[in-house]
C-alpha positions in Angstrom: 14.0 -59.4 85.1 11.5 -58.6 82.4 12.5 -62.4 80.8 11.4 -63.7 84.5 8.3 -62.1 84.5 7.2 -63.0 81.4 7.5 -66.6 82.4 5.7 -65.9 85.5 2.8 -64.2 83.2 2.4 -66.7 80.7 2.4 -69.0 83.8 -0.2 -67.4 85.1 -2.0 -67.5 82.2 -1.4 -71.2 81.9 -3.0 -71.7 85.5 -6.5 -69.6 84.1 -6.6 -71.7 80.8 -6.6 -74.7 83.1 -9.4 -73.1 85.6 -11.8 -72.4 83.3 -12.7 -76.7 83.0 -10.8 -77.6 86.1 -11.0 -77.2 89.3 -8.2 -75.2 91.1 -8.0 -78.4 93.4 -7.9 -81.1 90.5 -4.2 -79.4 89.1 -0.6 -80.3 89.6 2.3 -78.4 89.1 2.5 -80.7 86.2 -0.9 -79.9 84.6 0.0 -76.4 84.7 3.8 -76.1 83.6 2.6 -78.5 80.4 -0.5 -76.1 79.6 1.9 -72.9 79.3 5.1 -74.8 77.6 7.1 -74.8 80.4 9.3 -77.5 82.4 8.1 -78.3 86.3 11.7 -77.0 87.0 11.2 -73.9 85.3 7.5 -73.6 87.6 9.6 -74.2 90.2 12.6 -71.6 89.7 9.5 -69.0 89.7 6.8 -70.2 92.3 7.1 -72.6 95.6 3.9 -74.3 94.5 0.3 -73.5 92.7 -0.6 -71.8 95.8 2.8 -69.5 95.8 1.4 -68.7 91.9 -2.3 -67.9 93.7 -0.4 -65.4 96.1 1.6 -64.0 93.2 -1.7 -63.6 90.6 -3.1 -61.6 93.7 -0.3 -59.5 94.4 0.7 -58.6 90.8 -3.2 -58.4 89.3 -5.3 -57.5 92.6 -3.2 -54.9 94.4 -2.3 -52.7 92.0 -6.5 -52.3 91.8 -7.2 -51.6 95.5 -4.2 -50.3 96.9 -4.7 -46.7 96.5 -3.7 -43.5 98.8 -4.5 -45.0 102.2 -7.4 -42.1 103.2 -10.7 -44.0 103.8 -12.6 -42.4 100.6 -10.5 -44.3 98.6 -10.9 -48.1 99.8 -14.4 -47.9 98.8 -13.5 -47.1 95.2 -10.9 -50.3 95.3 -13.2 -52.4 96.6 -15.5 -51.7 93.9 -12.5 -51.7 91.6 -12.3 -55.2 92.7 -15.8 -56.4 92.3 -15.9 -55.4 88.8 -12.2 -56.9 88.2 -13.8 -59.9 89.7 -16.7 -60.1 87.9 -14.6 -59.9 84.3 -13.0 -62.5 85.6 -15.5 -64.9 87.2 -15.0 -67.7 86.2 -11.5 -68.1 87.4 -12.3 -66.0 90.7 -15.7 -68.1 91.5 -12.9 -71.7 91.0 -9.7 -69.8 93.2 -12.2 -68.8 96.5 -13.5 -72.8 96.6 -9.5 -73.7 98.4 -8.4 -72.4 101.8 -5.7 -72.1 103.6 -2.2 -71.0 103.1 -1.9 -68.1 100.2 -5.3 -68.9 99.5 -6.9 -65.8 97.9 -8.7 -64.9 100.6 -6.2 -64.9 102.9 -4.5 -62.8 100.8 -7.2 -60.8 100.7 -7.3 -61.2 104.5 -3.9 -60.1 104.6 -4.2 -57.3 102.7 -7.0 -55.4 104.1 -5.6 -55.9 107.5 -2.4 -53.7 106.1 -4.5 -51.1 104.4 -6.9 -50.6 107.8 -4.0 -50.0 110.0 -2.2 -47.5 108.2 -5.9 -45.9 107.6 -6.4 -45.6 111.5 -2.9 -45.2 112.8 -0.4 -44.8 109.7 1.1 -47.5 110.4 1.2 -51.4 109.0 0.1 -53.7 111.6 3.9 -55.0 112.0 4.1 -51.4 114.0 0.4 -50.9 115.4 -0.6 -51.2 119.1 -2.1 -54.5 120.1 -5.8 -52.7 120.1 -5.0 -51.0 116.4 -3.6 -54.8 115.0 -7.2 -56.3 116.7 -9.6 -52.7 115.4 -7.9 -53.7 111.9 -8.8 -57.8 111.9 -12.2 -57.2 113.0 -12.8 -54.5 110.0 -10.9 -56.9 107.0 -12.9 -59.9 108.7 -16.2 -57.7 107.5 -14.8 -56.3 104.1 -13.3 -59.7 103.1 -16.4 -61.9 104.8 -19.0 -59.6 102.7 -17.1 -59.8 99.6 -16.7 -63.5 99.9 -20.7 -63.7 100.7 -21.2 -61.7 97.6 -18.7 -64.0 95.2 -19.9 -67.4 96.4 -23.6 -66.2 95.8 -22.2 -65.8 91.9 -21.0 -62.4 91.8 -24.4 -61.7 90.3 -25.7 -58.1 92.9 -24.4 -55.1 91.7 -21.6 -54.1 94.3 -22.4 -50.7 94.4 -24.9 -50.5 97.5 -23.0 -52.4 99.4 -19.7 -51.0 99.2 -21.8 -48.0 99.5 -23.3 -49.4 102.9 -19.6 -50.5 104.3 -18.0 -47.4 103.1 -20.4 -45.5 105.6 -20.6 -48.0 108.2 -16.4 -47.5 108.5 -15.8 -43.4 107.7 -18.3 -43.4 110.4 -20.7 -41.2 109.0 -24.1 -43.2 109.7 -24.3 -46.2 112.4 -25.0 -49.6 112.4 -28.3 -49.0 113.5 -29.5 -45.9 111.1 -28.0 -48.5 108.1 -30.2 -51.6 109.1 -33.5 -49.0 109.4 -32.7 -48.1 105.8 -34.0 -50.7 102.9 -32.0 -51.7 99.9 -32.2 -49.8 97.0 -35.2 -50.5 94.9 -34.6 -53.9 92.9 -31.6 -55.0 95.0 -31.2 -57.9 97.0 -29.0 -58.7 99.8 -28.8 -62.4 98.6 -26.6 -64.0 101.5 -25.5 -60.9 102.6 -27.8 -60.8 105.2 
């Protein structure tokens, strides 16, 4: 077990060597299994494809950093756990959110909020929500994941902080949508493409 996740690590690794010249796009399984010393077979004993290795650098580097206890003071805190993981990591972040589609990162991303907002309203994952909890859930990761994604494809350069500060209100409930677009930015922020 430990030998197999190793592999998987240096693979990984392998994969953000290659990203920092390359585009995620531009790379075979082949470009990656030569760059961390590896055979294609042994890539493929550990991952599907390069996009099965995008789902698994999510799971074992991004949700460790979010997933906290499920109340909804602490999502805030992950998320700007995340924008600060991102941010140390740009480079390789701003070339993984140019591909879509299957384990893409921000469907995983997608994926992953959806989870954490259902068992925040009802306690439950969405496998066991009601229709309306599974739909409440979709609409709130479309926002979290949708901002974040504005905020990384306009270079990851606004500080997080207000925000995550203006979600994190907007969803415990404790000001409206319409008392948080009276309010201005903080002096010296921008909204970029947020808005």
């Amino acid at each position: 077990m430990a030998n197999a996740t190793m592999t998987r690590r240096a693979i990984a690794a392998g994969l953000k060597e290659l990203m920092e010249t390359r585009s995620f796009a531009s790379l075979s399984v082949g470009d990656i299994a030569r760059q961390c010393g590896v055979s294609r077979n042994t890539f493929y004993y550990h991952f599907r494809d390069k996009y099965d290795l995008i789902s698994w650098v999510f799971h074992t580097e991004i949700t460790p950093i979010v997933d906290d206890p499920t109340d909804r003071g602490d999502w805030a805190q992950g998320l700007l756990a995340l924008c600060s993981y991102m941010q140390a990591n740009k480079k390789f972040y701003l070339n993984v959110l140019q591909f879509h589609g299957q384990n893409s990162f921000s469907d995983c991303l997608m994926e992953f909020y959806q989870q954490r907002i259902a068992r925040v309203i009802c306690g439950q994952t969405t496998d066991d929500a009601s229709a309306s909890a599974r739909l409440i859930a979709r609409f709130y990761a479309h926002a979290l994941v949708g901002v974040l994604l504005d905020w990384a494809s306009a270079g990851m350069q606004q500080d997080p902080r207000p925000f995550v500060k203006m979600l994190d209100e907007l969803l415990s409930g404790r000001a409206t949508a319409l008392e948080l677009s009276a309010r201005p930015f903080p002096e010296g922020e921008s909204t970029g493409t947020l808005c």
